[in-house]
PAZAPA-4460 file (N, C-alpha, C; in steps of 0.05 Angstrom, whole numbers, plus 32768, in hexadecimal, padded with zeros to 4 digits):
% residues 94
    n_x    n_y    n_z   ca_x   ca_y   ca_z    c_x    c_y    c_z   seq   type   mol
   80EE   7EBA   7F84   80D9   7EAF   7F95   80C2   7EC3   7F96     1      X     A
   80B0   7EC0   7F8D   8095   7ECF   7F91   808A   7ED0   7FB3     2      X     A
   8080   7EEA   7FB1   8070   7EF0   7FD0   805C   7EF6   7FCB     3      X     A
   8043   7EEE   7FDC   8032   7EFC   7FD7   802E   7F24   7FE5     4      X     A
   8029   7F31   7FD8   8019   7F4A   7FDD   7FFE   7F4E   7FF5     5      X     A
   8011   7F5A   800D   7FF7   7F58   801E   7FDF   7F62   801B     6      X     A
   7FD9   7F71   8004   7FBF   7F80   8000   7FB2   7F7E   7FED     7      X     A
   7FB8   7F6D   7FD3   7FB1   7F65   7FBA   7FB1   7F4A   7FBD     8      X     A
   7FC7   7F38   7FC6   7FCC   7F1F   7FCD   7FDC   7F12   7FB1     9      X     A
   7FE0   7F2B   7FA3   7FE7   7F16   7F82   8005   7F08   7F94    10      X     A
   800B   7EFC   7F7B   802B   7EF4   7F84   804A   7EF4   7F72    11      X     A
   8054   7F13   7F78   806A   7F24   7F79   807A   7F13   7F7E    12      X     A
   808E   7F1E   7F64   80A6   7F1D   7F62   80BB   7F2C   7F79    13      X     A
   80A9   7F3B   7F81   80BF   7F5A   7F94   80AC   7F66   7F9E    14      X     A
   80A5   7F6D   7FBD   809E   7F79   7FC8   80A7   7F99   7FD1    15      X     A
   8097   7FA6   7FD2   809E   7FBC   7FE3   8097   7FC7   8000    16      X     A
   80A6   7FD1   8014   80A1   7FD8   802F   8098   7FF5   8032    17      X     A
   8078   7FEA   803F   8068   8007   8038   8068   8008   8061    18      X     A
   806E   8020   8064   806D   8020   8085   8047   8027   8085    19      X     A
   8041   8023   80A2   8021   8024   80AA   801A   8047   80AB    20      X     A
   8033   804A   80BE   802A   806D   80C6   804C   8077   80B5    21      X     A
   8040   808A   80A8   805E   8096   8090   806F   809A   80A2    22      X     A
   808D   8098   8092   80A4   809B   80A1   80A6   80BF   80A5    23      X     A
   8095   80CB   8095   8098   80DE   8096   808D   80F0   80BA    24      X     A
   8077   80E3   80BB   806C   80E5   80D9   8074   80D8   80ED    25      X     A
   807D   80C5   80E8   8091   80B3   8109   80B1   80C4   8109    26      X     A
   80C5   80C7   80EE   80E2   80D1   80EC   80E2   80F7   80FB    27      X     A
   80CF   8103   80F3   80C7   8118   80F6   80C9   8121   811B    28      X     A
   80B9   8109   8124   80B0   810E   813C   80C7   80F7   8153    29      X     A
   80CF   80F0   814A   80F4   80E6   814F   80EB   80C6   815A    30      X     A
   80D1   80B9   814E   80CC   80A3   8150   80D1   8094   814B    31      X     A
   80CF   8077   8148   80D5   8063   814A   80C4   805F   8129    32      X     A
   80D7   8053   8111   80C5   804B   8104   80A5   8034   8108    33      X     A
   8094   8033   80F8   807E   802E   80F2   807F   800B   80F5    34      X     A
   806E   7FFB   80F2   806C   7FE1   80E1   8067   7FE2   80D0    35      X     A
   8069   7FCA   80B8   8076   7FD1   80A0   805C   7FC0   80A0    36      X     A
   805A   7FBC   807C   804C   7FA7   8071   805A   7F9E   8054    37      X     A
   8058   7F8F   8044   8064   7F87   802F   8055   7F83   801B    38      X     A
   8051   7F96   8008   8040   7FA1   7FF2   8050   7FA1   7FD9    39      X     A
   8032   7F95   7FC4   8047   7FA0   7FA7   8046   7FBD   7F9F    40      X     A
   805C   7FC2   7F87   805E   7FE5   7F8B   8043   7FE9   7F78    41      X     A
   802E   7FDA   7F6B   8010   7FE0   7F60   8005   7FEA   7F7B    42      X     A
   800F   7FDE   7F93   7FF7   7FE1   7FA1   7FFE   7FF5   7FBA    43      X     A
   801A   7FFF   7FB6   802E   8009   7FCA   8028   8037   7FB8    44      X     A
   8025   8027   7F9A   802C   8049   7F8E   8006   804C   7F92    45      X     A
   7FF1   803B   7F94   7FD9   8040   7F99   7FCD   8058   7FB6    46      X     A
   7FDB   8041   7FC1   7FD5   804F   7FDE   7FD8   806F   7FE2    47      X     A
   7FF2   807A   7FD2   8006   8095   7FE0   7FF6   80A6   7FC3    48      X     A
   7FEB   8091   7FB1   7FDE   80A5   7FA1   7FC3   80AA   7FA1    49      X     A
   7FBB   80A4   7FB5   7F93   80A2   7FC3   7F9D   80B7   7FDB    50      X     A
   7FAE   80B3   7FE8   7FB0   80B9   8007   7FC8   80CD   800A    51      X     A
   7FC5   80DF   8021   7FE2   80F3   801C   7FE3   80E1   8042    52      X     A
   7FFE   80EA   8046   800C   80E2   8060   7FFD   80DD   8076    53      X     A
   7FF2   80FB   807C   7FD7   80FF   8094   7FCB   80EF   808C    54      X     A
   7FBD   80EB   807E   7FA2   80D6   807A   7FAF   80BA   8083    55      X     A
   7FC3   80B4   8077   7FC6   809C   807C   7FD3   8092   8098    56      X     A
   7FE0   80A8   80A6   7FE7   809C   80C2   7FCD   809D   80D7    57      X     A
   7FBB   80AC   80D4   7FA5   80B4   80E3   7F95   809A   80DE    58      X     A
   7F8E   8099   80C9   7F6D   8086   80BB   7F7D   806B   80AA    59      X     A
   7F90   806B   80A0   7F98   8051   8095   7FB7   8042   80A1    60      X     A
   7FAD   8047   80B6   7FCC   8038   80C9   7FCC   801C   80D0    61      X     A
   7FC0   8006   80C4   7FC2   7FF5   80C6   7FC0   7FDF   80AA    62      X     A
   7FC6   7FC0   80A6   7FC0   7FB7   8092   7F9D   7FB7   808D    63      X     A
   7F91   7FA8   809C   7F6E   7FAE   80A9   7F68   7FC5   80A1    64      X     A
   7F70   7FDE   80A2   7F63   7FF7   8099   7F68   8002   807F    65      X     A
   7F7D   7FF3   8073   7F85   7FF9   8058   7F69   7FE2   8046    66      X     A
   7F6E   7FC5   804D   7F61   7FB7   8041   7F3E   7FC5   803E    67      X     A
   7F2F   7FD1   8057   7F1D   7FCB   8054   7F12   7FEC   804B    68      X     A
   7F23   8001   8044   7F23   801D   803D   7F1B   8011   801B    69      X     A
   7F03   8028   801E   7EEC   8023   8001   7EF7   8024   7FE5    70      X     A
   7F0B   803D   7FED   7F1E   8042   7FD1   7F2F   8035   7FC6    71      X     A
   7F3A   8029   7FDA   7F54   8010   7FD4   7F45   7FF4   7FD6    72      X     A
   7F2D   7FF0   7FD9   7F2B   7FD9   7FDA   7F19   7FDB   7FBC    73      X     A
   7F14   7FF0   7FAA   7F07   7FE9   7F96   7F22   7FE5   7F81    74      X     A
   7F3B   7FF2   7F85   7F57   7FEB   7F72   7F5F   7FC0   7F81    75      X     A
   7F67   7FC4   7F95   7F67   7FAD   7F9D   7F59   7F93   7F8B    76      X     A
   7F3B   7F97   7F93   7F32   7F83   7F79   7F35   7F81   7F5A    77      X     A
   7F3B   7F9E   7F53   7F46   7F9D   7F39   7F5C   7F93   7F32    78      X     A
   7F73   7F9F   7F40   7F8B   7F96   7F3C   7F9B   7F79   7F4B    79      X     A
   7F87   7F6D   7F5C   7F91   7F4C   7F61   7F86   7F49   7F46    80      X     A
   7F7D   7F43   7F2B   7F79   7F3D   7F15   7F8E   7F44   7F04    81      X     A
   7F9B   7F5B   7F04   7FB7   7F5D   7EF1   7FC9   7F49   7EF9    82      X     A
   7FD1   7F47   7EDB   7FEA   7F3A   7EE5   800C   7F42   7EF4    83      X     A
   800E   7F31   7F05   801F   7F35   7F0F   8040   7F41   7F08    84      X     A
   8040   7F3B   7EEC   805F   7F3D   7EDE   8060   7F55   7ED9    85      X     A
   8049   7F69   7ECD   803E   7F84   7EC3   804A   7F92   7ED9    86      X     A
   8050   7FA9   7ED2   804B   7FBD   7EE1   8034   7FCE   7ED5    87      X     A
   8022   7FCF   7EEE   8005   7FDC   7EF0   8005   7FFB   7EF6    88      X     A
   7FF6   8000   7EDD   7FF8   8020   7EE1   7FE6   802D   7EF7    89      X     A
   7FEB   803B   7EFD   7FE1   8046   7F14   7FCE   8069   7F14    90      X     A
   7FB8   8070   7F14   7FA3   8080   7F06   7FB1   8093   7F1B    91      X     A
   7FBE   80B0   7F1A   7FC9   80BC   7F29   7FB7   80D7   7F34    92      X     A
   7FA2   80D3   7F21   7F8C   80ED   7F2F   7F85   80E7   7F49    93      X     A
   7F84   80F7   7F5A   7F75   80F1   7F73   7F5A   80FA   7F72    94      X     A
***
């Protein structure tokens, strides 16, 4: 059964569970995990490879702040155009 990808919107075979604020910053601090979202791993290995932890629990802790963040939203339009079956390589320079 295909899903769609909350942040590309293609529609996946298999999702991945990307938490909002890293588990690394809520487990640490004896919190309560995060809310989740359900991402493909094009758009799941994007994120952690633009963004390190801090950045992202501070400034990208929501779906809304991922979508409308300049950097991800210029891969976003690229990659809702790949196809879905591929696995999409992912540009690892930051």
């Amino acid at each position: 059964m295909l899903q769609p990808c909350e942040l590309c919107h293609r529609e996946m075979p298999a999702l991945t569970e990307h938490h909002l604020t890293p588990r690394q910053k809520t487990k640490r601090q004896g919190l309560d995990p995060s809310p989740t979202i359900q991402i493909c791993s094009a758009c799941h290995r994007q994120i952690h490879t633009l963004y390190d932890n801090s950045h992202l629990a501070l400034h990208l802790n929501t779906l809304e702040k991922l979508k409308q963040d300049p950097q991800l939203q210029k891969f976003l339009a690229w990659v809702h155009k790949q196809d879905p079956n591929k696995r999409v390589k992912i540009d690892r320079k930051r």
